[in-house]
N, C-alpha and C positions, 0 to 999 in steps of 0.2 A: 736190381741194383745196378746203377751205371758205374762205369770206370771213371774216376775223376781226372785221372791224365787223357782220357781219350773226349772227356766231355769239357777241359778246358780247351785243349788242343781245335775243336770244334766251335768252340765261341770265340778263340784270336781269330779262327778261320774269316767267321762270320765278322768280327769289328774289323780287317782288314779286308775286305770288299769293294772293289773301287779305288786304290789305293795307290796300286801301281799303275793304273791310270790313271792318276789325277796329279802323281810321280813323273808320268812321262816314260815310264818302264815297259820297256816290249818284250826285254830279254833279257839274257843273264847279262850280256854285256852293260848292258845299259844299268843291271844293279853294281857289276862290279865297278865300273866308273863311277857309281855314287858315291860308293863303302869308300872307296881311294879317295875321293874329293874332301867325305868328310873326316877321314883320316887325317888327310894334310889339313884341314882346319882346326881337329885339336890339336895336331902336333907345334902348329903356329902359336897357337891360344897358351897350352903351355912351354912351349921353348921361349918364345919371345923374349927380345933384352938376357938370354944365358951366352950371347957371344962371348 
């Protein structure tokens, strides 16, 4: 019997292969600058026009 949390955990593995390279991601920096980028984009998407 397989573990189902260890045998999803294993196929996002596998559909995210390639991923952070095609991202342009080498490191953590380079993901936390993403997370922040698209942070500030919904925060725009929803603040927008609440001046």
């Amino acid at each position: 019997m397989v573990n189902a949390a260890k045998y999803s955990f294993l196929k996002m593995q596998k559909a995210f292969v390639g991923e952070a390279e095609r991202l342009g991601l080498k490191n953590e920096q380079d993901v936390a600058k993403m997370v922040d980028e698209i942070r500030q984009e919904l925060w725009k998407e929803r603040y927008a026009g609440n001046d």
